[in-house]
N, C-alpha and C positions, 0 to 999 in steps of 0.2 A: 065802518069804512066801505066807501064802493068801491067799484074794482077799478085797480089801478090801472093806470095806460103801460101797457108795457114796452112800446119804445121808449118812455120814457125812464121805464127801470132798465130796459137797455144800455142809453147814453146814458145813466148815472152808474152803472154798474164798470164802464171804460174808466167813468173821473174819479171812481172810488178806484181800483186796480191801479192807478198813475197816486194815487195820495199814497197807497200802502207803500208801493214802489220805493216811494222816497221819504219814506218813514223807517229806516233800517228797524229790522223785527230779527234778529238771530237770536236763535234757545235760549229763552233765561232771558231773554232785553225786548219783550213782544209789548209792554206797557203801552206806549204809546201810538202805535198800530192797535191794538184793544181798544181805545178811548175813542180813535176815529171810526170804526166799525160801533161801536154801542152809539156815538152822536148821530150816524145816518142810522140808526132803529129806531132811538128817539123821534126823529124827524118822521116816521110813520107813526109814531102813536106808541110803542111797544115796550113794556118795562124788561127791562135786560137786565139780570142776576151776574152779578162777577164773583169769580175764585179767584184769587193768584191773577194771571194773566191769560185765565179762560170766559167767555163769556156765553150768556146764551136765553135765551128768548121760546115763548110758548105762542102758539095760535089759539083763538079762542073761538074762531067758527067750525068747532067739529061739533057732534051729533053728542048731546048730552045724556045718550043710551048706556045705561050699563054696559060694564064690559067693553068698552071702548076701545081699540088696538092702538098703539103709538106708535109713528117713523120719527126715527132722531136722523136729521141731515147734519153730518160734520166734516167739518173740515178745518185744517191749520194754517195759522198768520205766521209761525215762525221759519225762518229758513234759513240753510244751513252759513257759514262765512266765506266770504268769495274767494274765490281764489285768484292767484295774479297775473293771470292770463286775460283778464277783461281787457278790451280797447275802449269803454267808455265806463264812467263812475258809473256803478252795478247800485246803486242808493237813488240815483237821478233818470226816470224815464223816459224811454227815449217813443215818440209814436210818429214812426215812418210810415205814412200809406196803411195798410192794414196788419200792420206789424205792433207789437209793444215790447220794446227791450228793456229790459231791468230784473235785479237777485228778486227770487219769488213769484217772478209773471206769471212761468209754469208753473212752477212749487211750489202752493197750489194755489196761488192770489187769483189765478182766472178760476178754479171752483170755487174759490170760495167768493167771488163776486157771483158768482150764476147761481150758489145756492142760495144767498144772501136774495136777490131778486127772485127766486123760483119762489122761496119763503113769501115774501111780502105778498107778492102775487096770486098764491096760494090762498095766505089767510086776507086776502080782501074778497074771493068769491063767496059766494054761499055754503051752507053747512057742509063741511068737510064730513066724510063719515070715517073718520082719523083723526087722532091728535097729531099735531106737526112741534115738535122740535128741532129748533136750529141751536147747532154751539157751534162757534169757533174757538181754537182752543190752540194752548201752547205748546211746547217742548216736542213737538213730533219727533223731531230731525234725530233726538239724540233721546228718543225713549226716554223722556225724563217722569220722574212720579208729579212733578207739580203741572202735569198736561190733564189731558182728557182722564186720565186714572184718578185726577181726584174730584172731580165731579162728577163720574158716574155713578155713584151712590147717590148722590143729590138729585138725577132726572129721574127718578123714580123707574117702574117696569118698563119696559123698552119690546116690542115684538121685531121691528127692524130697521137696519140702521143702513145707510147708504152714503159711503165715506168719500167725499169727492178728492179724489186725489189723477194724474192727469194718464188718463187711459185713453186717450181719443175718442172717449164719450159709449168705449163701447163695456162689459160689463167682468167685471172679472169675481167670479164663483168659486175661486178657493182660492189662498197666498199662503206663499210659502211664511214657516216661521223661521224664526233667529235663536240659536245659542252662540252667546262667544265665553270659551272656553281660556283661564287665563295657565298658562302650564309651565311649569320650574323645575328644571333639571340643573341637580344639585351633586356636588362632587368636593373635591379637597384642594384647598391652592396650595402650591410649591413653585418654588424655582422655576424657570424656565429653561435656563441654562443646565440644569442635572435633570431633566425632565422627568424629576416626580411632581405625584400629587395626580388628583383624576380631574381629568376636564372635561367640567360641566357643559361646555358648548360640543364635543362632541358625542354627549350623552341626547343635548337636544337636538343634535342633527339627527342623529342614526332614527329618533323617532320622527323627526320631519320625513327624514325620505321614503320610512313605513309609510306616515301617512299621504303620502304624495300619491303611492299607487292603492292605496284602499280605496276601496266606496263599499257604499249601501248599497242592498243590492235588489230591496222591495222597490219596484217603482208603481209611480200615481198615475192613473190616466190623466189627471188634468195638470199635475203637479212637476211631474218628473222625478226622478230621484231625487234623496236628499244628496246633497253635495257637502264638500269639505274642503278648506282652503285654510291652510296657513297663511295669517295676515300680517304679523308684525313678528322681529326677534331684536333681541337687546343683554348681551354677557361681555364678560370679559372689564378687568377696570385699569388694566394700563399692559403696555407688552412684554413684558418682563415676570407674568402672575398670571399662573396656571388658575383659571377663572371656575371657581368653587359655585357660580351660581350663572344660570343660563333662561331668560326667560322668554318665552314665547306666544301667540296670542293662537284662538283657532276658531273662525266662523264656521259653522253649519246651517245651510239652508234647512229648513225641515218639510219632508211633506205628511198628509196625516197616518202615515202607515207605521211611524213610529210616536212614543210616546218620550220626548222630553228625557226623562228620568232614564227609560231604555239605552238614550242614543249616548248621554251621557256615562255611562255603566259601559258600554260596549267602549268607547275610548279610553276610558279609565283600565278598562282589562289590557290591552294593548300596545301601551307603551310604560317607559319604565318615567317619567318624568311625573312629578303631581300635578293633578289642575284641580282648578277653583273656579265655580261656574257663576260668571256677573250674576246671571239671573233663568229661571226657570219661566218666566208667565208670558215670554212673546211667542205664543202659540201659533202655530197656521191656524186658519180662517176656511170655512166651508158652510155651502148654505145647500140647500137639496135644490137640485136640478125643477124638481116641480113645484118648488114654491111661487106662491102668484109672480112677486115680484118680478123671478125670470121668466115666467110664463108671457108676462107683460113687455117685457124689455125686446123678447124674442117676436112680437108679435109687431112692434113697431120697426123692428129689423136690427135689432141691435144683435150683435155677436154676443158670447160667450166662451170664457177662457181662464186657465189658472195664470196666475200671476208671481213671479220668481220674485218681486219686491216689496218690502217689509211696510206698513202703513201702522195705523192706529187700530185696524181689525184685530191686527193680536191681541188686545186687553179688553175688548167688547165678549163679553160671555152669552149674546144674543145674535140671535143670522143677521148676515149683514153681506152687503154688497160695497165693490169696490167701483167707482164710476165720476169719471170727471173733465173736466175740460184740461185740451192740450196731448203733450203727448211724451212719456217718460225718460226718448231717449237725451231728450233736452235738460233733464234735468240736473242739477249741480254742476252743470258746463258752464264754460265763461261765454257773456253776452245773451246770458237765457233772452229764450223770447216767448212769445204767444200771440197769433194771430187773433184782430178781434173778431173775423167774421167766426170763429172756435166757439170765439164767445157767446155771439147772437146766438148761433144755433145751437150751443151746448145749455141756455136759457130754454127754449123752445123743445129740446127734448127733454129736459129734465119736468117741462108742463107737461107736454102728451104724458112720458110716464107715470104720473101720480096726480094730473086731473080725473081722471074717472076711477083710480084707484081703488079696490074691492079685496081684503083680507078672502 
């Protein structure tokens, strides 16, 4: 392959962004958004491996030396379902002037067109001295197991991975992780009218408004504390019936000064309700300050900073960077958008940092 023209992965990189657009891709329904993304890899030449509704693609001009280090670029085609606040169909893209509006512009269709082009671009130069992996992958939005967790065993060793998700391109060195905590506070129904019986909803208040003023009290320099919020409650099953069961939900951001298992334990001692933990494995994400990578990114001028929002780094067991086109606070708002000049230049830096790239 020679080397591609890159304005011309440019403009193909806007008319892919406007197909995904209008190709609805939400959790679990990404099929058909997958199929357009493997047809424009085809069209350069590149045999694309699918799982489920993940896909993904190897470079073959790196240095055939022993030892070889790997970067996995990824990012997700799924996004999350609109809500009804849009003023125009969130499925049909709109390109006003240097604007693109449509569900996914941000989240994260504009990284994932720029790493899509960074890729191609990449492997038509001369011998890489890296292997380059590209996935795009499914179920981000909703942590599902048929996402990037089930192909990571399939890309073989990985040394680092660089998650395009929309940071305004600058670099984020650690994320917070996720527990949500499902909790039941249980009591007796009676009467209402002879007010016996124990009520289970005021078993689950009294622990809501504990936890209202607790916190953690380790904080992260990059991270911040870990925080806690009660997110959802649901008791009671008619008005007349002292409500025997009261259920509640509890997110915790994490940062790495605890572990998982600890922060879990420590709520558990605290309140008188049970919980039941979805899941243990969405970890925070931290990569060393002097790894080339950041050394690289800092050097082209990029920032560094921790990041409060959950990505696909919690289930990557290798360093990994958070970095992508656009910008978060747009994200899952009605009318998302993404400017394309984001795009050019989030293309352009994604070259400078991993054209001369050096383990």
């Amino acid at each position: 392959m020679s080397v591609v023209n890159l304005q011309v992965l440019k403009k193909e990189a806007i008319e892919l962004l406007i197909k995904l657009i209008n190709t609805p891709s939400i959790s679990k329904q990404e099929k058909k958004a997958s199929f357009i993304i493997e047809d424009y890899l085809h069209q350069y030449g590149f045999y694309v491996k699918r799982k489920f509704n993940n896909i993904w693609t190897e470079n073959t001009n790196f240095s055939k030396k022993k030892n070889i280090r790997t970067i996995l670029l990824n990012s997700h085609h799924d996004t999350v379902k609109p809500g009804k606040n849009w003023i125009n169909n969130p499925f049909t893209a709109i390109k006003k002037e240097n604007k693109i509006i449509g569900l996914g512009s941000n989240d994260a269709g504009a990284s994932v067109v720029s790493l899509i082009s960074t890729f191609i671009y990449l492997s038509s130069l001369s011998e890489l001295p890296y292997k380059l992996i590209l996935s795009i992958t499914a179920e981000e939005e909703i942590s599902g197991s048929l996402g990037v967790r089930a192909i990571l065993p399939e890309l073989g060793y990985i040394d680092l991975g660089i998650v395009g998700e929309p940071t305004k391109m600058q670099v984020a060195i650690a994320e917070k992780g996720l527990i949500v905590l499902d909790c039941i506070a249980e009591g007796k129904t009676g009467h209402s009218a002879r007010d016996i019986g124990i009520n289970a909803i005021y078993i689950a208040t009294k622990d809501i408004e504990y936890l209202r003023k607790f916190f953690f009290n380790k904080k992260s320099e990059l991270l911040g504390f870990t925080t806690l919020n009660v997110t959802q409650i649901q008791g009671g099953m008619q008005h007349n019936v002292i409500p025997d069961f009261c259920s509640f939900v509890i997110d915790i951001r994490t940062n790495e000064l605890y572990k998982n298992e600890e922060l879990i334990e420590i709520i558990r001692k605290k309140i008188n309700s049970k919980i039941k933990p979805r899941s243990y494995h969405l970890n925070y994400s931290f990569i060393d300050p002097m790894h080339p990578i950041v050394l690289k990114a800092k050097l082209i001028g990029k920032k560094t900073y921790g990041s409060p929002t959950l990505s696909d780094q919690s289930i990557m067991p290798f360093s990994t960077i958070k970095m992508g086109v656009g910008d978060s606070v747009r994200s899952h708002t009605p009318n998302e958008y993404v400017f394309i000049s984001e795009i050019m230049e989030g293309i352009d830096i994604y070259i400078c940092l991993l054209k001369n790239f050096h383990f």
